[in-house]
DRENMAR-513088 format. One line per 3 residues: number of its first residue (from 1); for each residue x, y, z of N, C-alpha, C. Coordinates in nm, 2 decimals. Example, Ala and Ser with C-alpha at 12.3 -4.5 7.8 and 13.67 -1.06 7.14 Angstrom:
1	1.32,-0.57,0.78,1.23,-0.45,0.78,1.32,-0.33,0.78  1.28,-0.22,0.71,1.37,-0.11,0.71,1.29,0.00,0.79
END
This chain:
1	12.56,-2.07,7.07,12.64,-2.18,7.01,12.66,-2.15,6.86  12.81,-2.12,6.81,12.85,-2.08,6.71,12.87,-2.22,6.59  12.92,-2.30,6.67,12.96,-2.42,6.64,12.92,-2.55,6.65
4	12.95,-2.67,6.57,12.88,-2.78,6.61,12.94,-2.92,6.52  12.99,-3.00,6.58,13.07,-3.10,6.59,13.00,-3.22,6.49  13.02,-3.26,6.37,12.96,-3.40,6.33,13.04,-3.50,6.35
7	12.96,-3.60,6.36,13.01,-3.72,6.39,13.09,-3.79,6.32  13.19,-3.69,6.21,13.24,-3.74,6.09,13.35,-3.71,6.07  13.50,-3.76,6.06,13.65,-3.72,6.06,13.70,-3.59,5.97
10	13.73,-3.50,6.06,13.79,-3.40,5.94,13.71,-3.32,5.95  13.56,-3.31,5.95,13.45,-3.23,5.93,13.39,-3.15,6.01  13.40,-3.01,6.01,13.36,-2.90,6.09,13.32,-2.78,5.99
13	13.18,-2.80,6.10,13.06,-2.71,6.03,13.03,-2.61,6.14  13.01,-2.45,6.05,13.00,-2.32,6.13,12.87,-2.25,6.10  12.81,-2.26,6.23,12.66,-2.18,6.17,12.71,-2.05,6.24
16	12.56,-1.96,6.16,12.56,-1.83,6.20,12.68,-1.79,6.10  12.74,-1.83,5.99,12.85,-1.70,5.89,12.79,-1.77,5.80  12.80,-1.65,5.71,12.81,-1.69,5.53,12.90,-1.83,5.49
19	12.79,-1.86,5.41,12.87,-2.00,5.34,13.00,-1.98,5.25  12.93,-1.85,5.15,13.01,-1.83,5.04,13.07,-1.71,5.05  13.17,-1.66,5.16,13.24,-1.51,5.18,13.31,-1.51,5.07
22	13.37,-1.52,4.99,13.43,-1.56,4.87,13.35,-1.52,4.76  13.26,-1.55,4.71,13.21,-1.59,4.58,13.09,-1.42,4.63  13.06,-1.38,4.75,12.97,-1.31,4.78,13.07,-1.11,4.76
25	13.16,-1.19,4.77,13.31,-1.05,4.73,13.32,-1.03,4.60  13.34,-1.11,4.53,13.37,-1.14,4.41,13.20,-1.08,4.31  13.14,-1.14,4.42,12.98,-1.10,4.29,12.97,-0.88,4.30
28	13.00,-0.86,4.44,12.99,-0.75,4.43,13.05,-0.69,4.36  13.22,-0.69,4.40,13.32,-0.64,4.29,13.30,-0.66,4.17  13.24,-0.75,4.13,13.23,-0.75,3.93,13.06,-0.68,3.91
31	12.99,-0.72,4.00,12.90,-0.63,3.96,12.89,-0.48,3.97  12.96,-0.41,4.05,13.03,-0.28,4.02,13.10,-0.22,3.96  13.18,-0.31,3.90,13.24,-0.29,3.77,13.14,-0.27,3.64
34	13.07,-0.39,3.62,12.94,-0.37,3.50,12.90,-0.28,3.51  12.85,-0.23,3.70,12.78,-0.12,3.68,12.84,0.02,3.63  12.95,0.06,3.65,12.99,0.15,3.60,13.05,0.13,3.44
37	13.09,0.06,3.36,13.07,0.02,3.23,12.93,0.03,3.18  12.79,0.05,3.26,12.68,0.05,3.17,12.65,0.20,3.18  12.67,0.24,3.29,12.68,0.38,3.35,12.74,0.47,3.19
40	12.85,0.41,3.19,12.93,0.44,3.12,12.86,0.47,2.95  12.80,0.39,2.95,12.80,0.34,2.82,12.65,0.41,2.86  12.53,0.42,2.92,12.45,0.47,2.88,12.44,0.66,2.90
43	12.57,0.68,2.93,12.58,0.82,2.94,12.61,0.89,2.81  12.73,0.79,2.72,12.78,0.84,2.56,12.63,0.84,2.51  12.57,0.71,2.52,12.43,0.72,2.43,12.34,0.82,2.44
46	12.29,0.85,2.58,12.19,0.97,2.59,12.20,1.07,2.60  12.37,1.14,2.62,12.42,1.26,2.59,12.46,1.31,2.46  12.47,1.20,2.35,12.52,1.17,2.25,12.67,1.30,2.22
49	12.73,1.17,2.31,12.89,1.24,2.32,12.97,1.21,2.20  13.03,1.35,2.17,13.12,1.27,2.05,13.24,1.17,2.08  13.25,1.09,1.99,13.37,1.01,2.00,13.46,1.06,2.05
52	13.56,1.19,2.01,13.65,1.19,2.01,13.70,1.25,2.18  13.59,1.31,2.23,13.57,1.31,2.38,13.57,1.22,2.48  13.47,1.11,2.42,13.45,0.98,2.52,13.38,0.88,2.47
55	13.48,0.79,2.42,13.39,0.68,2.29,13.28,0.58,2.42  13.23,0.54,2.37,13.17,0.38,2.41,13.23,0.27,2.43  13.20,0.19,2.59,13.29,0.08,2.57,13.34,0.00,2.44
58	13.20,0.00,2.37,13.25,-0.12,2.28,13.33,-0.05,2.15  13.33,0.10,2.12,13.45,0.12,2.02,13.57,0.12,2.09  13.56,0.13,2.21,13.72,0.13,2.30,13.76,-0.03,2.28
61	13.69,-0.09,2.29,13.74,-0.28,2.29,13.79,-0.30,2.17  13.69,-0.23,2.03,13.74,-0.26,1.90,13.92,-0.19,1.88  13.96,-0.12,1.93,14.10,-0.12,1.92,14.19,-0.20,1.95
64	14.14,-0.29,2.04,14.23,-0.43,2.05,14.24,-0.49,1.91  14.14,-0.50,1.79,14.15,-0.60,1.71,14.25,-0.52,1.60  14.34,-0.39,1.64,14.39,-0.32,1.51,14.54,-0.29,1.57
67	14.64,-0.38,1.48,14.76,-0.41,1.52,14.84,-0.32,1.52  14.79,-0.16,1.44,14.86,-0.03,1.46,14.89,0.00,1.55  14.83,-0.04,1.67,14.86,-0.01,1.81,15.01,-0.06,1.90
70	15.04,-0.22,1.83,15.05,-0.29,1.90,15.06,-0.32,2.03  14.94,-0.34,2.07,14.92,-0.34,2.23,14.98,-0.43,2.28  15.02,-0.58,2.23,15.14,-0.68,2.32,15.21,-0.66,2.39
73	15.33,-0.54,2.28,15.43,-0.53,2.26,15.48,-0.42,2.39  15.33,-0.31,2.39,15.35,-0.21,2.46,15.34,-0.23,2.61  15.17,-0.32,2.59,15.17,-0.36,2.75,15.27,-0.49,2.81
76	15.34,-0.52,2.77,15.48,-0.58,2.79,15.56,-0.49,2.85  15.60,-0.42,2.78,15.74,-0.33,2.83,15.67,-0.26,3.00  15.55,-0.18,2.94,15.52,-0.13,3.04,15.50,-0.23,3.18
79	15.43,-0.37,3.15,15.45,-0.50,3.25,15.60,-0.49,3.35  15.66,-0.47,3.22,15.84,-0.51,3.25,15.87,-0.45,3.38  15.81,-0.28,3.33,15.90,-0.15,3.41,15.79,-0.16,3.56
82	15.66,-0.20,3.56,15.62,-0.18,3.66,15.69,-0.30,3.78  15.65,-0.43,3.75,15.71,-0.58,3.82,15.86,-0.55,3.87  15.96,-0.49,3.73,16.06,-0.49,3.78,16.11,-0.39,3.87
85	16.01,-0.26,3.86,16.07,-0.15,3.97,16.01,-0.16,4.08  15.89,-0.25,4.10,15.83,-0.29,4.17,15.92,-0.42,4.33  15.96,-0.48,4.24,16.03,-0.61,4.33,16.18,-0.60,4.35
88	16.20,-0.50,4.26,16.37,-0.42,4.33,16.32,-0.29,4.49  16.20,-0.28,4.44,16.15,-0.20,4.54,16.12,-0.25,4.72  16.10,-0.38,4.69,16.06,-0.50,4.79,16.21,-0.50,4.85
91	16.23,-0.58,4.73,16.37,-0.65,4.82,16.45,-0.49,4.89  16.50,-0.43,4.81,16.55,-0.28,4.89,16.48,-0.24,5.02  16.42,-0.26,5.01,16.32,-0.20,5.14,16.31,-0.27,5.27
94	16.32,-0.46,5.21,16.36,-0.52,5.34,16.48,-0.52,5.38  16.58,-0.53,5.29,16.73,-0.51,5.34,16.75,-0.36,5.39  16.68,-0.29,5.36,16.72,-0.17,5.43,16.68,-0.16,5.57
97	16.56,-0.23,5.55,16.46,-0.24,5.75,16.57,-0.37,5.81  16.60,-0.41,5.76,16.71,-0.55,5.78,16.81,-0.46,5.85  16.90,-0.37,5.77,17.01,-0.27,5.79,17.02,-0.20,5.94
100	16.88,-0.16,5.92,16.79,-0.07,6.00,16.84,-0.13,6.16  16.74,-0.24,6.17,16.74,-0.32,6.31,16.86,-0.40,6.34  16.97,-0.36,6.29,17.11,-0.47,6.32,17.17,-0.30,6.31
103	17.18,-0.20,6.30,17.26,-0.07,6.31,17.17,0.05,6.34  17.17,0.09,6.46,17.08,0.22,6.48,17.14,0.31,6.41  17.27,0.34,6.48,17.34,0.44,6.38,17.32,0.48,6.24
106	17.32,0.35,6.17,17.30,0.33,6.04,17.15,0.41,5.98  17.03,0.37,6.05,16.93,0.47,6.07,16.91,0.54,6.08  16.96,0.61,6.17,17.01,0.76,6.24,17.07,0.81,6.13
109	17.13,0.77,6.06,17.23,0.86,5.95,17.16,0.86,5.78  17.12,0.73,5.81,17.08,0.74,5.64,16.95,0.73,5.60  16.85,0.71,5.71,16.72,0.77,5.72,16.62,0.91,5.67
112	16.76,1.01,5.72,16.70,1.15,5.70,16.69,1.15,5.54  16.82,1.07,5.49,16.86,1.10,5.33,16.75,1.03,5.27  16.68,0.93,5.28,16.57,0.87,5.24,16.43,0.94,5.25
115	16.43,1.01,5.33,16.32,1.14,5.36,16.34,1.21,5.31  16.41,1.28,5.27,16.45,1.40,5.19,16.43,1.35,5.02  16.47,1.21,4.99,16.52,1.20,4.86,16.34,1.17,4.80
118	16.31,1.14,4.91,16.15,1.09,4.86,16.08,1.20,4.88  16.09,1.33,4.91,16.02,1.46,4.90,16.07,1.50,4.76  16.18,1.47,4.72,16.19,1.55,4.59,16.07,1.46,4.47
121	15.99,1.57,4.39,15.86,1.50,4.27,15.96,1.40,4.17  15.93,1.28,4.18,15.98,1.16,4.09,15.98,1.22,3.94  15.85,1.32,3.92,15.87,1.38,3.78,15.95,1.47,3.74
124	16.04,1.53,3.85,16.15,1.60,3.82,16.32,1.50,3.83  16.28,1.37,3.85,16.40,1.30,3.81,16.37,1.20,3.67  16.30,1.23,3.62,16.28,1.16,3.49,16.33,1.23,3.38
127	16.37,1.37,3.40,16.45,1.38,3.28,16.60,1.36,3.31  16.66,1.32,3.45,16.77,1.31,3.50,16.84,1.15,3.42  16.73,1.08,3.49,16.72,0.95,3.50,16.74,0.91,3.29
130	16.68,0.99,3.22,16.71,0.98,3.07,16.84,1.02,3.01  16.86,1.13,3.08,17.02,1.16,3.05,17.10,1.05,3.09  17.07,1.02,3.23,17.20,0.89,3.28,17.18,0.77,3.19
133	17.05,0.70,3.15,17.03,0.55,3.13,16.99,0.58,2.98  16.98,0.70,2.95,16.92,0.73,2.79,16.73,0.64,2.85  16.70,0.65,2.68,16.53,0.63,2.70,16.52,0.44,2.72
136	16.43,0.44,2.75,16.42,0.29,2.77,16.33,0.20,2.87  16.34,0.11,2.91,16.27,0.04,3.01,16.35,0.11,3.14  16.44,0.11,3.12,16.52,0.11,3.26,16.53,0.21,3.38
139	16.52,0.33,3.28,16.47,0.46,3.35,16.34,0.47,3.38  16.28,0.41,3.33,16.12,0.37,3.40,16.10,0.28,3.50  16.16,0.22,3.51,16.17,0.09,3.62,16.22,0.16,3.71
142	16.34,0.25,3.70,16.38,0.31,3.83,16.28,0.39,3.89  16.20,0.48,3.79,16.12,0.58,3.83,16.02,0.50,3.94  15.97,0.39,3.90,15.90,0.30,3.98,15.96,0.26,4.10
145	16.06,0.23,4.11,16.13,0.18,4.20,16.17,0.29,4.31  16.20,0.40,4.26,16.21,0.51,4.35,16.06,0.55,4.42  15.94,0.55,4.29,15.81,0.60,4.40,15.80,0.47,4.47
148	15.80,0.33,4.49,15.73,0.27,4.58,15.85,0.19,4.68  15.97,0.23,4.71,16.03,0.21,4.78,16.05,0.20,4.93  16.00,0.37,4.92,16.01,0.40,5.03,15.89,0.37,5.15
151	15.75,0.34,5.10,15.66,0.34,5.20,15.68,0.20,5.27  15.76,0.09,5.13,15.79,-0.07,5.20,15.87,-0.06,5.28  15.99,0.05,5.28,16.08,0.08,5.40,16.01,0.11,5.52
154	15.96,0.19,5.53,15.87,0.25,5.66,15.82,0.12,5.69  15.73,0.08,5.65,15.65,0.03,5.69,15.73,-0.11,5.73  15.80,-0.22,5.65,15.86,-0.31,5.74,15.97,-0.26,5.84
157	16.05,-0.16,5.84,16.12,-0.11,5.98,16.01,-0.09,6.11  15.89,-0.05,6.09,15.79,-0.04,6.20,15.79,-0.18,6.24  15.75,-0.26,6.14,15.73,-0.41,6.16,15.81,-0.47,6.27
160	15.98,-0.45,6.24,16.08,-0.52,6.30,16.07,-0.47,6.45  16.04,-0.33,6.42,16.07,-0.27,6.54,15.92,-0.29,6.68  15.82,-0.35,6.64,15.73,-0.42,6.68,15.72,-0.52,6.76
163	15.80,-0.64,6.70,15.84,-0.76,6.74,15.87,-0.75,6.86  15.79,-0.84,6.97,15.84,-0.84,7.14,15.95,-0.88,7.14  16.04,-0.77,7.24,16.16,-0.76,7.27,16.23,-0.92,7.35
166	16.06,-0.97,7.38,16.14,-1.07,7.48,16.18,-1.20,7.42  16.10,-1.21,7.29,16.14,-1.34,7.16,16.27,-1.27,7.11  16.30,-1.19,7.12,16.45,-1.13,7.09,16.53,-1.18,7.17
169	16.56,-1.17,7.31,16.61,-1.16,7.41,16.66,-1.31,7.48  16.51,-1.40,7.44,16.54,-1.55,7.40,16.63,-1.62,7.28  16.60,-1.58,7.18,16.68,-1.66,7.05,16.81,-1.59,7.10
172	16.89,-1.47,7.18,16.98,-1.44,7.21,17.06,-1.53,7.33  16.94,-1.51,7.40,17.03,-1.63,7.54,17.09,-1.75,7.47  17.01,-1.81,7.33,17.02,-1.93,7.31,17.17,-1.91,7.19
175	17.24,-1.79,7.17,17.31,-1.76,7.12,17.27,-1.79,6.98  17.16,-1.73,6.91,17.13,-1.68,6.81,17.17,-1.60,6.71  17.23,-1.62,6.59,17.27,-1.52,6.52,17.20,-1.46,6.45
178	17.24,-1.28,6.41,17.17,-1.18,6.37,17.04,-1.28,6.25  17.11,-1.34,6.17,17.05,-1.41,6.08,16.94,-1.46,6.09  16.94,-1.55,6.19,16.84,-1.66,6.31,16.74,-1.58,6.33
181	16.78,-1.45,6.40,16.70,-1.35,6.49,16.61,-1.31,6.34  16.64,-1.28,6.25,16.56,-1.19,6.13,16.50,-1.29,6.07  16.56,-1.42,6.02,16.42,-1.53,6.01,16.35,-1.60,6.05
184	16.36,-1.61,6.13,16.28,-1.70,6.26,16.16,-1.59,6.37  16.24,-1.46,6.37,16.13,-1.37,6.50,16.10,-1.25,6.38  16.17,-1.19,6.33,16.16,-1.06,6.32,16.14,-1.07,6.20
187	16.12,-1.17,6.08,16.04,-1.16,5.97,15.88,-1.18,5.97  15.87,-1.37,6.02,15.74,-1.37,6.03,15.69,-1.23,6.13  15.73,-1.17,6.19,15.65,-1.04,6.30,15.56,-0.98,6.23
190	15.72,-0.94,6.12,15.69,-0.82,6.06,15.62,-0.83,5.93  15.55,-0.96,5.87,15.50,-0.95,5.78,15.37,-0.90,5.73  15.28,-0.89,5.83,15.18,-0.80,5.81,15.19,-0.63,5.78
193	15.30,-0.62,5.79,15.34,-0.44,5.81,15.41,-0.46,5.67  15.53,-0.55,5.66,15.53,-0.57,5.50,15.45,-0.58,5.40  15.35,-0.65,5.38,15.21,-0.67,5.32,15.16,-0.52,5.29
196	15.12,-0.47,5.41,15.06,-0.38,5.37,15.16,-0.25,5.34  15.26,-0.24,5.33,15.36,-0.14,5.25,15.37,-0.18,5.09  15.36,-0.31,5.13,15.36,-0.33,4.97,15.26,-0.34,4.86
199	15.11,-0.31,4.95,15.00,-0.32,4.88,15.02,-0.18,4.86  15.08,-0.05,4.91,15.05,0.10,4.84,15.17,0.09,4.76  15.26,0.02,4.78,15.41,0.00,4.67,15.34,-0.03,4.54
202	15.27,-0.13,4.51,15.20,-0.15,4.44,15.15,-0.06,4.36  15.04,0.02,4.41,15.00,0.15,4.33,15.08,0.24,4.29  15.20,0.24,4.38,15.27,0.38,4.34,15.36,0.32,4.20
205	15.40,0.20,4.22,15.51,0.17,4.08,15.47,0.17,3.96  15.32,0.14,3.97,15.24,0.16,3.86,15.25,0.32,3.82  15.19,0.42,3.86,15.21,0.56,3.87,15.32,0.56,3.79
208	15.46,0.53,3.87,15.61,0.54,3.85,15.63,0.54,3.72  15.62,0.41,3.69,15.62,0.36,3.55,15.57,0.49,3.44  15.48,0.49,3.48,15.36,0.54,3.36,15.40,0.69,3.30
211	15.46,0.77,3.46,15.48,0.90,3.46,15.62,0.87,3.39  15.69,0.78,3.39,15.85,0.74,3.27,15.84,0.76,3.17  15.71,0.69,3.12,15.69,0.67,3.00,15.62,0.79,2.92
214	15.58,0.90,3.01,15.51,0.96,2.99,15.63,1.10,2.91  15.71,1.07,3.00,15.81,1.18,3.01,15.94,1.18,2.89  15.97,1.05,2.83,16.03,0.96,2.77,16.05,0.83,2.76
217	15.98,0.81,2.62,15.99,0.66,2.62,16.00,0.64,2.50  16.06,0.53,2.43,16.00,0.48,2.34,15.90,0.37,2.30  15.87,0.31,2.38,15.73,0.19,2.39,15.66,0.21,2.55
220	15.55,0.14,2.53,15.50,0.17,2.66,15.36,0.18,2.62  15.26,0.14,2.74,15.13,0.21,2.72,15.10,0.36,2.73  15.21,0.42,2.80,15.22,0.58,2.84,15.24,0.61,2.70
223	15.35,0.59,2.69,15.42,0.64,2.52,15.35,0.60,2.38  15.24,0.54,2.38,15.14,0.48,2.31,15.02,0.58,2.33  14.96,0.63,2.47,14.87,0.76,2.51,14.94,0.92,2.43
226	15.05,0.92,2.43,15.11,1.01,2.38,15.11,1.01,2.26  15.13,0.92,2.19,15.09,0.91,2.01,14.96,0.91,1.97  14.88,0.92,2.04,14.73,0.89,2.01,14.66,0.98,2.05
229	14.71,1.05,2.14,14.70,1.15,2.15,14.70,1.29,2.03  14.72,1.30,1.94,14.79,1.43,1.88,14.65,1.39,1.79  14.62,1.27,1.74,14.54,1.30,1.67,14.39,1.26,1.73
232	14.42,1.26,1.89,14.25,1.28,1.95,14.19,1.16,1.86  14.27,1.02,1.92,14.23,0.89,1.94,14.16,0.85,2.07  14.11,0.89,2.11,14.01,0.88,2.21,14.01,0.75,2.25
235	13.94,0.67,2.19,13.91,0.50,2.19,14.06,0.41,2.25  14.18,0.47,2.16,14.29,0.41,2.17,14.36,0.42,2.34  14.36,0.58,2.38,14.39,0.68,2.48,14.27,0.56,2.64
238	14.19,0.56,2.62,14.06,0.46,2.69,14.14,0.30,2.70  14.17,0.28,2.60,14.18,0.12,2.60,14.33,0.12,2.67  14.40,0.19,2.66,14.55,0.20,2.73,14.51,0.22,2.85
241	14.47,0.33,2.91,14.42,0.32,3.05,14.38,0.20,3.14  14.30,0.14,3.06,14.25,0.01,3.16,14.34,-0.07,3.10  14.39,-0.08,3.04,14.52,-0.18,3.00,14.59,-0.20,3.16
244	14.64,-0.02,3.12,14.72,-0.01,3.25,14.67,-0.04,3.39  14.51,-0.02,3.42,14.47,-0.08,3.53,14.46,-0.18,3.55  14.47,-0.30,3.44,14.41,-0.41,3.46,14.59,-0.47,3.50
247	14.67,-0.43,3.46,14.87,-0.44,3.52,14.87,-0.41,3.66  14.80,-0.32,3.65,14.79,-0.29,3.83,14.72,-0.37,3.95  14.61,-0.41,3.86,14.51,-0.49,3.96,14.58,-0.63,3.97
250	14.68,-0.68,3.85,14.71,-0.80,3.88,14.80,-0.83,4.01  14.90,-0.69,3.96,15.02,-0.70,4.08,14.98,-0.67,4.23  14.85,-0.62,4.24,14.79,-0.57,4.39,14.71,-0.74,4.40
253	14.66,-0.82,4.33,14.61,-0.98,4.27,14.75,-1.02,4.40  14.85,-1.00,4.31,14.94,-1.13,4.38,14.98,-1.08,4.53  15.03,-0.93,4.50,15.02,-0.93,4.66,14.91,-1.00,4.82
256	14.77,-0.93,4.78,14.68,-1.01,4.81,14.69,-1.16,4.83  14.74,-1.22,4.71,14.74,-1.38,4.75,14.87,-1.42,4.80  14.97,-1.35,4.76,15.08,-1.37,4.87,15.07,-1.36,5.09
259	14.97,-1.25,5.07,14.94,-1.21,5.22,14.83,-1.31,5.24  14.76,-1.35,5.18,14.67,-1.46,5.22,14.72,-1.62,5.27  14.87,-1.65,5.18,14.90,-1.77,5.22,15.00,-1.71,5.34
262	15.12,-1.60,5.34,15.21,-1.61,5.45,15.18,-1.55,5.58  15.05,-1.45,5.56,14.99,-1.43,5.69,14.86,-1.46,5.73  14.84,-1.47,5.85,14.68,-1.51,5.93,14.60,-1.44,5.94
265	14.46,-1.48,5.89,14.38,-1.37,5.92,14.38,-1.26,6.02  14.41,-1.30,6.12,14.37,-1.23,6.20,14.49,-1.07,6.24  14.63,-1.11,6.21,14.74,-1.04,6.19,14.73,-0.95,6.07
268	14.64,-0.96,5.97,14.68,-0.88,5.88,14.61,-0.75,5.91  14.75,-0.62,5.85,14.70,-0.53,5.90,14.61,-0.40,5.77  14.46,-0.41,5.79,14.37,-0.35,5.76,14.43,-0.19,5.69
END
């Protein structure tokens, strides 16, 4: 007996699971993290690493307080290019799985070109992508938007194409329009296949971005590693990094909590 009923409105109590699954995730993940920041930090000390190789957490933090950097200004733009090549990436990806399941044909033809265009290295269209849009946010957003596009394609077209034929077959008897059929069956279906396309969308736009900025930019955390680089800023080159991871972990944050409220435990796919 897993379960057990009080005699009290509303109230249901579950023995045999953890109280606190939540707070019991949360303690490990941050204690993993310290642990490798102490790791970290007691490796410079007892190897007595030079700076300019691999500072110490805490000279890496002290570059936040020195406005030479301007770290706002940079992790902004680079914010900009990830979010926005990111959520052009989304919406493209459903309207194409959209596309997809209302025209086979349409699949059949413009599919292969989507496979092909996504074999070619993103870092060989970043000097393309600068010629057409010159330097800027925008050619970085695309870059992003080009790497994480395509796995949210795949993956919500599998979605759609999932959906039992016979919830199809019904909203049809009932003279359903294509529209009906895609919000009502064949979104909620397919949202756990969306979810998790979008959780590797996620990592790749970040990449996307970075490798733009990397290539040509003029602001940016990438383009900020590259100035700081020449004179073997170490500290500076460190604190950009997790800048940029800490951009990434937010937007994989909201994913996560978006898949937490629009899908059910039990549907989401691992």
């Amino acid at each position: 007996m897993t379960t057990t009923e009080l005699p009290l409105p509303g109230r249901r109590f579950e023995l045999g699971r953890p109280r606190w699954p939540v707070v019991r995730r949360w303690s490990i993940a941050i204690g993993a993290h310290l642990a490798v920041i102490a790791i970290w930090w007691l490796a410079v000390i007892a190897f007595h690493v030079p700076k300019f190789i691999m500072p110490t957490p805490g000279e890496t933090l002290r570059t936040l307080g020195d406005p030479h950097y301007a770290w706002l200004a940079n992790a902004w733009a680079t914010t900009i290019e990830i979010f926005g090549g990111y959520a052009a990436g989304v919406v493209t990806g459903v309207l194409g799985a959209l596309a997809f399941s209302w025209s086979p044909i349409a699949e059949e033809t413009v599919m292969p070109l989507f496979v092909s265009f996504n074999m070619i290295p993103k870092v060989a269209l970043g000097p393309l992508f600068i010629v057409w849009f010159k330097i800027g946010i925008l050619p970085n957003s695309l870059i992003a938007f080009a790497i994480c596009f395509f796995p949210i394609l795949l993956t919500m077209a599998r979605g759609m194409r999932e959906v039992e034929p016979e919830l199809l077959d019904l909203v049809r008897s009932l003279h359903g329009s294509r529209w009906q059929l895609f919000t009502k069956i064949q979104l909620p279906g397919s949202l756990p296949f969306l979810f998790s396309g979008m959780k590797v969308g996620a990592i790749r736009a970040v990449a996307g971005a970075i490798v733009g900025e990397l290539l040509g930019s003029a602001q940016g955390l990438g383009y900020l590693m590259l100035q700081v680089q020449t004179t073997l800023d170490t500290p500076a080159m460190f604190m950009a990094v997790i800048l940029i991871t800490l951009i990434g972990v937010v937007l994989y944050g909201i994913v996560i909590g978006l898949e937490r409220i629009f899908v059910v435990r039990d549907a989401r796919v691992k």
